[in-house]
Phi, psi and omega in degrees: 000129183258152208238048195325330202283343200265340189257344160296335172293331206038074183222204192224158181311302207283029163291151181285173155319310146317305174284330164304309176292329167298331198277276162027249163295356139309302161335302194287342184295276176343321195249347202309122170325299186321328182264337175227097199250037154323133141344307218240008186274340169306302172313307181326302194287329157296288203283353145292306154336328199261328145343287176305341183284283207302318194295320194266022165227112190311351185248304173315314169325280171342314163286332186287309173317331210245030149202038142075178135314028163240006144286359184252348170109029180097332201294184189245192217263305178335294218292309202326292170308290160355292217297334219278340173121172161318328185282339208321117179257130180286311201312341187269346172291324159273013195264328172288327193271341189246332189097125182074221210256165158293223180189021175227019195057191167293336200264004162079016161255125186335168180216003135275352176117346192295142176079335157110002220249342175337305199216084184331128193257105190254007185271166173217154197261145183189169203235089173261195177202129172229182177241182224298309177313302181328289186308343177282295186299335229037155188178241178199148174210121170297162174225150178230099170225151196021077172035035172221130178265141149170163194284100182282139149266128183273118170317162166291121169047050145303144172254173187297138136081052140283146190225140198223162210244154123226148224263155176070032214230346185283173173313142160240166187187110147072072206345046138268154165217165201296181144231171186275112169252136198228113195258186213244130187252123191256157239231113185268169199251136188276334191306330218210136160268175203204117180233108161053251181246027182236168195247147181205107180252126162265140162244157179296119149231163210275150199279332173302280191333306206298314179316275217277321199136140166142177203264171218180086221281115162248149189252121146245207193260329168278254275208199149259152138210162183278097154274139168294096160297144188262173179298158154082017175278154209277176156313147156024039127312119174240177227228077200279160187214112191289158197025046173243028185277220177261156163292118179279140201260325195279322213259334206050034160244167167256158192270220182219151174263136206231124226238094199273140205247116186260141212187086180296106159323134172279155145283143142332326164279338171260032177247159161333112147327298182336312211276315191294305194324304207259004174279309179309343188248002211224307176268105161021115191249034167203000000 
């Protein structure tokens, strides 16, 4: 008695269960339309589902077992679908021969789950790199991917290995489409350290300012301001500046910038003598 469903699966009557459901998802990777863009591989991928319906149900199994290809009228389940036209929904074919619902719809995808095939997953994962500012400022960073351009907005204080959606970017099928998930690499700033939401800037200050005390202009990354330096500030003192860090995406505040004091040495050759004489005689060797 011939048994088309079984060999479309490419298994023997006496597979387990297991073994059936393996045949399957194989089967179903190979022919998935998204994977394969054969013509004839959508159909292939119908009549594998409509396999999988029966087989994997003990009780249609059962009937098909004990009556074969001759529920198709001797044809085997291929010619059987063919006959039925271009449109042919398997699913109301077996919705006759067995009773009540199929199971893979119209759209010739399972509706259990098997295999991961319920709902096609049309989204696709990718990796970009921006640089520190973006990442800081939030903005926008073009893209080129698979011959389609266009500008993702990047939030205000993403962090490294944050993953951003965009939406409709993605795989299509039967129309829909997927989105694009990216996840995000940040460009490190030589200028500048980055802890969560706080900021670590070094600046030049002139070794007088560093003495006596005075105001002392910084480009930071929002904005320039003027810091007061006091008399006697050290090597890498530093200096907080509330909210000019990053934004915490979870708090909508910003963190603080924290501004370490570099205290640039003058040469020697470009001072006084006078000057060089009496610092040399004057100044402190410890």
């Amino acid at each position: 008695m011939a048994k088309s469903l079984y060999e479309t699966l490419e298994i023997n009557e006496k597979a387990t269960p297991d073994e059936i459901k393996k045949a399957y998802r194989k089967l179903a990777r190979k022919y998935h339309p998204d994977v394969n863009k054969d013509p004839q591989a959508e159909d292939k991928f119908k009549e594998i589902n409509a396999a999988y319906e029966v087989l994997s149900n003990p009780e249609k199994k059962q009937q098909y077992d004990q009556h074969g290809d001759s529920m198709f009228g001797g044809q085997n389940f291929h010619d059987f679908a063919r006959g039925q036209g271009s449109n042919v929904d398997l699913d109301e074919i077996l919705r006759q021969m067995f009773g009540g619902g199929g199971g893979f719809g119209r759209s010739g995808f399972s509706q259990g789950g098997f295999g991961g095939f319920s709902e096609p997953d049309l989204d696709t994962n990718a990796q970009i790199t921006i640089p520190f500012d973006v990442a800081v400022l939030g903005g926008k960073q073009f893209i080129n991917l698979n011959n389609d351009s266009f500008d993702v907005k990047i939030p205000e204080g993403i962090e490294d290995g944050q993953k951003i959606r965009a939406k409709g970017k993605g795989k299509s099928y039967q129309g829909q489409k997927g989105d694009l998930i990216l996840k995000i690499n940040i460009t490190p700033n030589p200028e500048y350290e980055r802890n969560a939401d706080t900021l670590i800037k070094s600046f030049d200050l002139p070794l007088k300012t560093a003495l006596f005390g005075g105001k002392i202009e910084v480009k930071t990354i929002h904005k320039d301001i003027t810091l007061k330096v006091p008399q006697n500030t050290k090597q890498n003192q530093r200096f907080r500046v509330k909210e000019l860090g990053v934004l915490n995406r979870k708090a909508g505040v910003r963190g603080d910038l924290y501004l370490k004091a570099n205290i640039v040495l003058p040469k020697l050759e470009d001072l006084d003598e006078d000057l060089v004489k009496i610092l040399e005689e004057k100044l402190p060797s410890n």
